[in-house]
BADO-431799 format. One record per residue (C-alpha): residue number from 1; x, y, z; residue in one letter. Coordinates in nm, 4 decimals. Layout:
// residues N
+-----+----------+----------+----------+---------+
: num :        X :        Y :        Z : residuo :
+-----+----------+----------+----------+---------+
: NUM :        X :        Y :        Z :       A :
...
+-----+----------+----------+----------+---------+
END
This chain:
// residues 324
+-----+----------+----------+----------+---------+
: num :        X :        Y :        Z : residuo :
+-----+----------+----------+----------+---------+
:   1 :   0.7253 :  -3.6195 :  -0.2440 :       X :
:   2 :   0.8177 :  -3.3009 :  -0.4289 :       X :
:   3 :   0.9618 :  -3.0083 :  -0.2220 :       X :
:   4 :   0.6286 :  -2.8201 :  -0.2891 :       X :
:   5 :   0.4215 :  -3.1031 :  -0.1113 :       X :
:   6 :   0.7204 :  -3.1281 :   0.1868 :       X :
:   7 :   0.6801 :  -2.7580 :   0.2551 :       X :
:   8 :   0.2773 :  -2.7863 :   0.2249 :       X :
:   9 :   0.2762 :  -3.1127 :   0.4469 :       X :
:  10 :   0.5342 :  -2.9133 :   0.6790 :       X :
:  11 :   0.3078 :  -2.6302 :   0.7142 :       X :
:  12 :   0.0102 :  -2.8628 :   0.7969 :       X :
:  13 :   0.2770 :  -2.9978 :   1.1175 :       X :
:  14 :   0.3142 :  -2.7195 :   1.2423 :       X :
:  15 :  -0.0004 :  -2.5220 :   1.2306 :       X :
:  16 :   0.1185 :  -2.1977 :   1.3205 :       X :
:  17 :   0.2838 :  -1.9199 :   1.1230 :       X :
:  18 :   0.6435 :  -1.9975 :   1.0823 :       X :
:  19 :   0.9610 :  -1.8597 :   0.9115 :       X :
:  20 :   1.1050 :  -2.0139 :   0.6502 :       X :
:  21 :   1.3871 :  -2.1569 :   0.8722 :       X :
:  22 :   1.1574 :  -2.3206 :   1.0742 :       X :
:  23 :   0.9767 :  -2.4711 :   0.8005 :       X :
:  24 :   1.2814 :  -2.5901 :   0.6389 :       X :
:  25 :   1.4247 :  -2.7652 :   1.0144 :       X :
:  26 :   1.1139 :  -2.9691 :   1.0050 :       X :
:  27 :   1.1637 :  -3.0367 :   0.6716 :       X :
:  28 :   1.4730 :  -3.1992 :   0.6943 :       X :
:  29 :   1.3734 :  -3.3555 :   1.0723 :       X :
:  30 :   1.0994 :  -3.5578 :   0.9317 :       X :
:  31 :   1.2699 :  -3.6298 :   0.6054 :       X :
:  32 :   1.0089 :  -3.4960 :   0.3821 :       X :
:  33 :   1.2757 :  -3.4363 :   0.1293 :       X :
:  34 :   1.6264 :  -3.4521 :  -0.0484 :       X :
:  35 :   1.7827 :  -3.1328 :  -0.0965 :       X :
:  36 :   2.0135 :  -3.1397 :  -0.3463 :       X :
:  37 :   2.0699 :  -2.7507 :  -0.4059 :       X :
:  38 :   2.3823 :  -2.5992 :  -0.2713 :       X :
:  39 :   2.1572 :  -2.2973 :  -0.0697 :       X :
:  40 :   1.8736 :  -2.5539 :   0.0195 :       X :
:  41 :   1.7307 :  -2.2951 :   0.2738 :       X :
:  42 :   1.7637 :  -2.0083 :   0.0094 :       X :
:  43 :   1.5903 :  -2.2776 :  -0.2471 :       X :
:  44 :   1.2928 :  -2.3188 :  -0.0030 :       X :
:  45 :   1.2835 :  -1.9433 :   0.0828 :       X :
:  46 :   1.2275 :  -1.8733 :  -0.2885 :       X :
:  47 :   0.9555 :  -2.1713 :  -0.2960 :       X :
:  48 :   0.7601 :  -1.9854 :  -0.0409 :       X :
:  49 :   0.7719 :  -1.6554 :  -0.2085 :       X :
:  50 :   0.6270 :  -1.8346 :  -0.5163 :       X :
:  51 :   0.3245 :  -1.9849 :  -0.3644 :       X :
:  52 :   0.2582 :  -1.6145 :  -0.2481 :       X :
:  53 :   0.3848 :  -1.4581 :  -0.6055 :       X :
:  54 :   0.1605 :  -1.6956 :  -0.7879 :       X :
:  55 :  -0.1911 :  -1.6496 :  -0.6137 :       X :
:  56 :  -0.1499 :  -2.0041 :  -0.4511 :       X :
:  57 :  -0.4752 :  -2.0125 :  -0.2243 :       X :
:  58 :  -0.3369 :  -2.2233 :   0.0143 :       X :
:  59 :  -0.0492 :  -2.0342 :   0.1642 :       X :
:  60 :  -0.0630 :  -1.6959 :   0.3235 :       X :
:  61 :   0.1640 :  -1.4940 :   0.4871 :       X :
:  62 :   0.2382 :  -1.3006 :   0.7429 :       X :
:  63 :   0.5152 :  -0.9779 :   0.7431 :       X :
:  64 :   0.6637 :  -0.9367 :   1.1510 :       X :
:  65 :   0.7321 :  -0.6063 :   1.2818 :       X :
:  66 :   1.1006 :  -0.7100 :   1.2657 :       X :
:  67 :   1.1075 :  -0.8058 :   0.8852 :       X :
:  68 :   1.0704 :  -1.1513 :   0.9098 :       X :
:  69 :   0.7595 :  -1.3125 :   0.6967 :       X :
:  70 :   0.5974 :  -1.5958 :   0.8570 :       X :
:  71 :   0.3617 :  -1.8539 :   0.5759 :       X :
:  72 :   0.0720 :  -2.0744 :   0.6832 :       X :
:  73 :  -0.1941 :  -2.2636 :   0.5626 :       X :
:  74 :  -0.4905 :  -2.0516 :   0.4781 :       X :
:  75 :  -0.7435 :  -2.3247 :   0.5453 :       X :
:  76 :  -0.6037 :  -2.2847 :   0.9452 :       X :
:  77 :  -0.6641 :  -1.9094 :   0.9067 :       X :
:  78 :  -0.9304 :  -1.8982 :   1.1694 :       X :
:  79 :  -0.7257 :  -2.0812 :   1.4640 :       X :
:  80 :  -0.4349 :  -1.7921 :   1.4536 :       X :
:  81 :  -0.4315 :  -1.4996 :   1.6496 :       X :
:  82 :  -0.2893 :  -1.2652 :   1.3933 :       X :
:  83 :  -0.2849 :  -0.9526 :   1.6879 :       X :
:  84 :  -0.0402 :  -1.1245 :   1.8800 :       X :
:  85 :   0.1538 :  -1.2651 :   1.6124 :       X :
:  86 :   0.4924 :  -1.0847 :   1.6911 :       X :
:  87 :   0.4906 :  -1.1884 :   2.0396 :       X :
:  88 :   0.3970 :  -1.5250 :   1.9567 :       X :
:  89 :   0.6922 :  -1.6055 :   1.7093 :       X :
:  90 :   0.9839 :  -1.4224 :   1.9287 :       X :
:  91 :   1.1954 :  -1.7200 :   1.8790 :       X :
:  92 :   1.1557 :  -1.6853 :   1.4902 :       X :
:  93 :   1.4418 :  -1.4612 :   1.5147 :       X :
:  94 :   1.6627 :  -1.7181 :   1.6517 :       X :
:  95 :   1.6775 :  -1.8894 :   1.3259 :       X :
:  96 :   1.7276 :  -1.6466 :   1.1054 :       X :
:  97 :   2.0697 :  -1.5508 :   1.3378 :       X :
:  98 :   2.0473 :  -1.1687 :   1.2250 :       X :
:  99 :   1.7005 :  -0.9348 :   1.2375 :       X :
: 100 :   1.6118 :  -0.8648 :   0.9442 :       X :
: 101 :   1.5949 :  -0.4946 :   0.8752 :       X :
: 102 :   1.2447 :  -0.3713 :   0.7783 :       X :
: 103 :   1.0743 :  -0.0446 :   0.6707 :       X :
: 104 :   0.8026 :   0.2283 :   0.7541 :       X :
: 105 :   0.4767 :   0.2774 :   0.6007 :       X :
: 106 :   0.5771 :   0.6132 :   0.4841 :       X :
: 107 :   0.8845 :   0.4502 :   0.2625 :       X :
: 108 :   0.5790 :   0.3662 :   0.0812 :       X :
: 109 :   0.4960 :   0.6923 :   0.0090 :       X :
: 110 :   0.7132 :   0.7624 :  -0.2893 :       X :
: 111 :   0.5615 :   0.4672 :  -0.4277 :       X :
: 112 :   0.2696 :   0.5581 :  -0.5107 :       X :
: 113 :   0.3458 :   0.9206 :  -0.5727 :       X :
: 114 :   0.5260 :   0.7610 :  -0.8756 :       X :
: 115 :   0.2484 :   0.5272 :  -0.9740 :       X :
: 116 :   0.0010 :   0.8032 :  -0.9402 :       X :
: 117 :   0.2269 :   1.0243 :  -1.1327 :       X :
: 118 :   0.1402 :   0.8143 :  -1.4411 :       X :
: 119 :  -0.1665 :   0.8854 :  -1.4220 :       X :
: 120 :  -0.1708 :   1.2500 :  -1.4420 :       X :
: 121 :  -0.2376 :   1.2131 :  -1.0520 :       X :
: 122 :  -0.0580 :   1.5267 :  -0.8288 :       X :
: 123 :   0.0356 :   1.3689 :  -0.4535 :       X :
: 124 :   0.0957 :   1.4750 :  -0.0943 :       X :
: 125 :   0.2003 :   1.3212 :   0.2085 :       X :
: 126 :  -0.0539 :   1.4621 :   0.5072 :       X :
: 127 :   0.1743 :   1.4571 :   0.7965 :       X :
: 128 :  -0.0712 :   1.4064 :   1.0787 :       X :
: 129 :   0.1755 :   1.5725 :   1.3447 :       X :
: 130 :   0.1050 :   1.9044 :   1.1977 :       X :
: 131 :  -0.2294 :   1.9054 :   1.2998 :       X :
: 132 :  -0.3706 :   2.1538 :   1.5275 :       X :
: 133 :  -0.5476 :   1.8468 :   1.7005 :       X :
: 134 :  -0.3112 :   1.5242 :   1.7635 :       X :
: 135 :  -0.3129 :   1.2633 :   1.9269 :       X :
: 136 :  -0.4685 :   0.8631 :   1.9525 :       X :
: 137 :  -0.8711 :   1.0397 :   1.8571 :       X :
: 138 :  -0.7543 :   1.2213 :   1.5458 :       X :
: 139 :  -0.5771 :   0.8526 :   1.4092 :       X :
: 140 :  -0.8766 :   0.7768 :   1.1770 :       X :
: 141 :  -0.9551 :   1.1694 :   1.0418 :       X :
: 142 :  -0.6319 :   1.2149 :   0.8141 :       X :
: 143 :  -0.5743 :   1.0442 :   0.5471 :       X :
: 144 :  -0.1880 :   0.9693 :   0.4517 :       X :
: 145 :  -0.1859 :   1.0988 :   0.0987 :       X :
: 146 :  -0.4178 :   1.3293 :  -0.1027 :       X :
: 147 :  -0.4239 :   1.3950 :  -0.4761 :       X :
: 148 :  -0.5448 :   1.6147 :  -0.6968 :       X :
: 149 :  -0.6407 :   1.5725 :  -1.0645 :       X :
: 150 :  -0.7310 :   1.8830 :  -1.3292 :       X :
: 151 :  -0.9142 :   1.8791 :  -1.5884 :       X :
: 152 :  -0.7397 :   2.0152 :  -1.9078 :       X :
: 153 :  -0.8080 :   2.3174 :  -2.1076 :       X :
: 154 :  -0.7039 :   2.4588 :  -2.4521 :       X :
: 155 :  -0.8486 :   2.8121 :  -2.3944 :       X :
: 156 :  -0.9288 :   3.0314 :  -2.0305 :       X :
: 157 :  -1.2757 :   3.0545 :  -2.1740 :       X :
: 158 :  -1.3381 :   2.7047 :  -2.1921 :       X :
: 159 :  -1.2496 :   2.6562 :  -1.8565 :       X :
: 160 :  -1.4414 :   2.9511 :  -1.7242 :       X :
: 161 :  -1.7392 :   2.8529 :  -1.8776 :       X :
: 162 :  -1.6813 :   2.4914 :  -1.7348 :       X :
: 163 :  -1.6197 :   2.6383 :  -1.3670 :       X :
: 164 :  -1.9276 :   2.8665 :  -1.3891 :       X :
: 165 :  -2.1670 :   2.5381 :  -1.5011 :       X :
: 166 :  -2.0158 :   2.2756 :  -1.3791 :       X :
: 167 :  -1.7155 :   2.3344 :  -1.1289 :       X :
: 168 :  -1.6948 :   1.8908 :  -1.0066 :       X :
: 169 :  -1.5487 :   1.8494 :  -1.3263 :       X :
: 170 :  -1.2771 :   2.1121 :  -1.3142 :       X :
: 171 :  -1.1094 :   1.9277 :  -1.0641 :       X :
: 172 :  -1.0881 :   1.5798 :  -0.9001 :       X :
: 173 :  -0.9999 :   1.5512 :  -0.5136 :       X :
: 174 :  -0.8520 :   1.1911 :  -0.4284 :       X :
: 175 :  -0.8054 :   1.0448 :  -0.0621 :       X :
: 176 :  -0.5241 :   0.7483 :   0.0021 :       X :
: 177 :  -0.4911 :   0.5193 :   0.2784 :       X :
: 178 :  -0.1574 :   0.2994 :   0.3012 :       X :
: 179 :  -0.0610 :  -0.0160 :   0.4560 :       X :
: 180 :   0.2912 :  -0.2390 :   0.4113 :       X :
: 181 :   0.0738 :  -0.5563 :   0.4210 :       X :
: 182 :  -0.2936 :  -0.6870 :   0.4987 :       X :
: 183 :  -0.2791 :  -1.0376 :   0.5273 :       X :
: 184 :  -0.5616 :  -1.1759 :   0.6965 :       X :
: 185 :  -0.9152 :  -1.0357 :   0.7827 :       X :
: 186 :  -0.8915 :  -0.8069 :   1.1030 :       X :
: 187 :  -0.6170 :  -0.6326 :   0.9097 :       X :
: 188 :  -0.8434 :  -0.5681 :   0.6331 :       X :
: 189 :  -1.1270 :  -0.4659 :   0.8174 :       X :
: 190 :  -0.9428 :  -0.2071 :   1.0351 :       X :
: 191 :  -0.7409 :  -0.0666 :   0.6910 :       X :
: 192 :  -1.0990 :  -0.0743 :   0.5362 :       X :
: 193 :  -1.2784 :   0.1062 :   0.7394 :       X :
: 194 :  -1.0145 :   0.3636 :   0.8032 :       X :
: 195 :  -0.9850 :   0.4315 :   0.4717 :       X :
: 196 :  -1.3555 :   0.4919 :   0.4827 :       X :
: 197 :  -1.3122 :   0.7159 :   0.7712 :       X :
: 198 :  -1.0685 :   0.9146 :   0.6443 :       X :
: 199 :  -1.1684 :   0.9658 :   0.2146 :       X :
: 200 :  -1.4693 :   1.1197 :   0.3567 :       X :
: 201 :  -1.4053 :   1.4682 :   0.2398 :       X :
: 202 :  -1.2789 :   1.3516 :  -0.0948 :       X :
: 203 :  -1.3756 :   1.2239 :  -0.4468 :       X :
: 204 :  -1.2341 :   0.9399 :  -0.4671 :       X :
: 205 :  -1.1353 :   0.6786 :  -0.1528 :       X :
: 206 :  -0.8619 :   0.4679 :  -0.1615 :       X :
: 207 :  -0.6998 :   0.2143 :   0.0332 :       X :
: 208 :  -0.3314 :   0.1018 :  -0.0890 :       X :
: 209 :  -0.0863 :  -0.1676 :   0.0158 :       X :
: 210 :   0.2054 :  -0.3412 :  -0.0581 :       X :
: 211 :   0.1345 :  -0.6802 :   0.0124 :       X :
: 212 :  -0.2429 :  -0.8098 :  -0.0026 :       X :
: 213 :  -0.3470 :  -1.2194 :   0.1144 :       X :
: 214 :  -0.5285 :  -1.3947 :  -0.2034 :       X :
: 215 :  -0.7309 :  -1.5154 :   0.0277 :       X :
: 216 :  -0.8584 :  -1.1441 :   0.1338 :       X :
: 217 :  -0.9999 :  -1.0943 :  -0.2784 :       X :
: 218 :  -1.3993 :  -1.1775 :  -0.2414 :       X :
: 219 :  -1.3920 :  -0.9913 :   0.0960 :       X :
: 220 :  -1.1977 :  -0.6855 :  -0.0771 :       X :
: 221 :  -1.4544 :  -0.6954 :  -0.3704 :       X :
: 222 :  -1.7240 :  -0.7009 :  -0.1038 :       X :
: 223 :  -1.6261 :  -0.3905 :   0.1635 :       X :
: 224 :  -1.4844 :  -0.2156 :  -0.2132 :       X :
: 225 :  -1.8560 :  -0.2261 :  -0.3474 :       X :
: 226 :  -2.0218 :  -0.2002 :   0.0089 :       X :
: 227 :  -1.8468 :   0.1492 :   0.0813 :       X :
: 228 :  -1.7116 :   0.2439 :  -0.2183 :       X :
: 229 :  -1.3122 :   0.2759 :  -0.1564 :       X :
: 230 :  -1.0874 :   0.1920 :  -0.4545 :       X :
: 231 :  -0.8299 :  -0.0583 :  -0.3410 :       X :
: 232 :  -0.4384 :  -0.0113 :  -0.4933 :       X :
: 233 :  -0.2177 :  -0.3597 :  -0.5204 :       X :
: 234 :   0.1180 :  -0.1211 :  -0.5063 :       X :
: 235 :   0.4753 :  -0.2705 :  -0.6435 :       X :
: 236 :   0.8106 :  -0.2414 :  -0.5221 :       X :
: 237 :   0.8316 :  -0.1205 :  -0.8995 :       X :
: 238 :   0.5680 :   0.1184 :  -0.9048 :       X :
: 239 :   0.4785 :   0.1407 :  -1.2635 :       X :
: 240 :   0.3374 :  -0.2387 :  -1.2098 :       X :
: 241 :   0.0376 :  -0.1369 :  -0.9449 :       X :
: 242 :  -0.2737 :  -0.1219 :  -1.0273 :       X :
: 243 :  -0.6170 :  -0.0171 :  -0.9265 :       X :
: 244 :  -0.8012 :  -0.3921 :  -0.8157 :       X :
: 245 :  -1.1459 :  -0.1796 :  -0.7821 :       X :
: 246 :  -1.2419 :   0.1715 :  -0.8195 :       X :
: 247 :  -1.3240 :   0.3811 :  -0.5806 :       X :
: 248 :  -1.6711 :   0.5513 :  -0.6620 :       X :
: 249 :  -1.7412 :   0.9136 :  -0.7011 :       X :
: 250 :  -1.9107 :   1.1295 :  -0.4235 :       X :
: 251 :  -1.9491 :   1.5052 :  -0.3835 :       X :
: 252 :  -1.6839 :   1.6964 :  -0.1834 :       X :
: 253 :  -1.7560 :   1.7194 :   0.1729 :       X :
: 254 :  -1.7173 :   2.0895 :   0.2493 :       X :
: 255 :  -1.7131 :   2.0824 :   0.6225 :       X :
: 256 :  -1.4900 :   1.8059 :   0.6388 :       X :
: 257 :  -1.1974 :   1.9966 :   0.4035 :       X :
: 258 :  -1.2308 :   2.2515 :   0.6666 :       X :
: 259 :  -1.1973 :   2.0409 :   0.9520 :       X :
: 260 :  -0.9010 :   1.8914 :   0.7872 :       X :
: 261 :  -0.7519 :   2.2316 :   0.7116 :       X :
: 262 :  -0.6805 :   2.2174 :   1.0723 :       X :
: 263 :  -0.3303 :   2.0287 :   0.9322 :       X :
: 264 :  -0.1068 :   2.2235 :   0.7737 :       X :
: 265 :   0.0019 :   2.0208 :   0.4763 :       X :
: 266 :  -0.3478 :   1.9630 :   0.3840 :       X :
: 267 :  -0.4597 :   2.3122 :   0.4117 :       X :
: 268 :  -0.1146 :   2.4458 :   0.1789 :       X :
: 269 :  -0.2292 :   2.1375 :  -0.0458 :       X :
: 270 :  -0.6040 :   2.2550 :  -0.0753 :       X :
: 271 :  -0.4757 :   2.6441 :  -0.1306 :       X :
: 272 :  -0.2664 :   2.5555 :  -0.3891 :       X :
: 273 :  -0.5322 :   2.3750 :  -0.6045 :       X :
: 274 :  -0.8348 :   2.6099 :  -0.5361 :       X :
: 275 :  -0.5271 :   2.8990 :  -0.6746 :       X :
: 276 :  -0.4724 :   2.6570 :  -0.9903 :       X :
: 277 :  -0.8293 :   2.6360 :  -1.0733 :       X :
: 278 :  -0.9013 :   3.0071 :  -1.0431 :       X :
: 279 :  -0.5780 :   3.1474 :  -1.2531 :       X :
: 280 :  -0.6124 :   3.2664 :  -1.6178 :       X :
: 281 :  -0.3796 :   3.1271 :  -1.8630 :       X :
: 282 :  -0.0957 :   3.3932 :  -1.7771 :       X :
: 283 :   0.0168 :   3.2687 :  -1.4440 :       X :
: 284 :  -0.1394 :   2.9358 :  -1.4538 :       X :
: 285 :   0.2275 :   2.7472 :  -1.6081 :       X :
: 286 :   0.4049 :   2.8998 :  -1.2876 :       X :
: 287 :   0.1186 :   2.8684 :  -0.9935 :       X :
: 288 :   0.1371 :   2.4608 :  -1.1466 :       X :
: 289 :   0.5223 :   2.4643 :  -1.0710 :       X :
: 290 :   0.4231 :   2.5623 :  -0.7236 :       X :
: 291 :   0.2132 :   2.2935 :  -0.6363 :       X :
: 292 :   0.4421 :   2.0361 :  -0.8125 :       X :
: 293 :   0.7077 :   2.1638 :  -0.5802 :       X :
: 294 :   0.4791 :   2.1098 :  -0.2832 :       X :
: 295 :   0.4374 :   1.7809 :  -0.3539 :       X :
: 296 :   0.5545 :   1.4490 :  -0.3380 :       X :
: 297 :   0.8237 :   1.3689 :  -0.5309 :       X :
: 298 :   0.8514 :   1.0430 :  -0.7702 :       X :
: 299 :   1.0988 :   0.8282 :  -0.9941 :       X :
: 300 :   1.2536 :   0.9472 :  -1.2664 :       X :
: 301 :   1.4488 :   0.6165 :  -1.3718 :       X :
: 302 :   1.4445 :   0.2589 :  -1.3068 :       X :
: 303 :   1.8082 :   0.2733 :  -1.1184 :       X :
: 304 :   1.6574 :   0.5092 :  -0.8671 :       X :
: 305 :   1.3949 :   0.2669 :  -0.7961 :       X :
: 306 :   1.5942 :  -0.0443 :  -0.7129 :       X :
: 307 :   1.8516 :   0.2035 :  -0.5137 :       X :
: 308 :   1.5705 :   0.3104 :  -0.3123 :       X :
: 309 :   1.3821 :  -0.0102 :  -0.1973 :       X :
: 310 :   1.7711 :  -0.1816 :  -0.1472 :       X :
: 311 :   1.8247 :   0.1393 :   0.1146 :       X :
: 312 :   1.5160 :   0.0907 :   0.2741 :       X :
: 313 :   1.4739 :  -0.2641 :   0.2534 :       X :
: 314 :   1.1620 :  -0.2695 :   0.0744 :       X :
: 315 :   1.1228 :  -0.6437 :  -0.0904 :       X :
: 316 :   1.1835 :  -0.6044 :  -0.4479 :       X :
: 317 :   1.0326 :  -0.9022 :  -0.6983 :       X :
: 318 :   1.3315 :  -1.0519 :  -0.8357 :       X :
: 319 :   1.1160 :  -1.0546 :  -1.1968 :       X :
: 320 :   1.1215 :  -0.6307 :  -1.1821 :       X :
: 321 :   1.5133 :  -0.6525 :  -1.0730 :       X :
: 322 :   1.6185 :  -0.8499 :  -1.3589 :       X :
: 323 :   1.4930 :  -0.6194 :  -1.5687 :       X :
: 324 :   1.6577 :  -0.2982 :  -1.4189 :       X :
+-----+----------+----------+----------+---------+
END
């Protein structure tokens, strides 16, 4: 038996999620297999990662509040009670010896700010606690990042002639909805459709995350071409996401940018633009440094990069590492 069929036939045993302690104990207990390797559990660790790394259909997995990621076999998928997955595995902890350290949605943030960045893309992070309104009802009306794309003009008169025909293609609004990890259906379905909830206003819809099941791809295609929100696979090394579907185009949803203008990050975001599209040529270079100011920041080197996701414990692929 190789180790890839022990850990498989060890995940069939157990049917549950489990950590990768866990699946090596029962390894060894049932003596499925011969390790040889002086880190054995750092060997299967790395095996586990790979089924995930490489699209393997039949393993999924499963990121803890507390850091930890717990595999399983997709084909038992339906049987697990993903909600109550933290409470169920308390004792995966126990294994491991030390809690692993994990990280916030919004360490995300810079992410895709950098990504985005390549593609001529302005970002901002909507901080929903500036809103006039809070609290658990206004959860699905903000979105957690918004960009802004212009259209680009040799001469003022070419653009004034653009905005006074046709002002959509002046500018682009965009509408971003991030999660650390989707991993099995509920997840996507609540990400989904509060992505959809939340791009209303906006262009484009999109709906970003770090880690995304194989498993979740025909249902992705499906809700991505029902509803029309672009989905983003983001990387620990940003310049390595990419767009998995497009979002599709819609009209700008004026009474919805004014609802939202009830935030204060979003309304300094939308001033800034609506200034940038109405300046002639003579203040336009310095009203553009103002907005880039008031946004998001991004990566200017590689180094920052891997400093940044080792600070805040954001899993970096050891194929991107070797190469910074």
């Amino acid at each position: 038996m190789t180790i890839n069929e022990a850990a498989l036939k060890a995940l069939g045993n157990l049917q549950k999620p489990a950590n990768s302690s866990e699946i090596f104990n029962h390894i060894v207990e049932r003596k499925y297999y011969d390790f040889t390797a002086p880190t054995p559990k750092n060997t299967l660790s790395a095996l586990l990662g790979n089924f995930i790394r490489r699209g393997d259909a039949r393993v999924g997995r499963v990121l803890q509040e507390n850091g930890v990621y717990l595999y399983y076999l997709t084909k038992d998928e339906q049987t697990i009670d993903f909600e109550n997955i933290n409470s169920d595995n308390s004792g995966a902890l126990s294994d491991n010896k030390v809690k692993q350290k994990t990280f916030h949605e919004r360490d995300l943030h810079i992410l895709l700010s950098s990504y985005l960045n390549t593609i001529a893309i302005r970002a901002k992070t909507i901080y929903h606690e500036q809103s006039i309104n809070k609290g658990k009802n206004q959860i699905w009306t903000h979105p957690d990042m918004v960009g802004v794309k212009f259209k680009k003009f040799n001469t003022e008169e070419s653009r004034n002639l653009l905005e006074a025909t046709n002002r959509r293609d002046a500018l682009k609004f965009y509408s971003y909805e991030i999660k650390k990890s989707i991993s099995n259906d509920s997840e996507l379905k609540e990400a989904f459709f509060q992505a959809v909830s939340n791009s209303s206003w906006a262009n484009y819809g999109f709906l970003a995350a770090l880690e995304i099941g194989d498993q979740l791809k025909d249902e992705i295609e499906r809700l991505s071409q029902a509803f029309g929100i672009g989905v983003i696979k983001l990387c620990s090394y940003p310049y390595e996401s990419k767009i998995l579907f497009q979002s599709k185009y819609r009209e700008l949803d004026f009474q919805t940018i004014d609802k939202l203008c009830g935030n204060k990050s979003f309304k300094e975001f939308i001033k800034q633009a609506r200034v940038i599209i109405t300046s002639n040529d003579e203040y336009r270079k310095d009203v553009e440094i103002g907005l880039d100011k008031m946004c998001d920041t991004y990566f200017n080197s590689d180094s920052d990069i891997k400093k940044y996701c080792e600070t805040n414990n954001i899993p970096f692929d050891k194929m991107f590492a070797d190469i910074i």
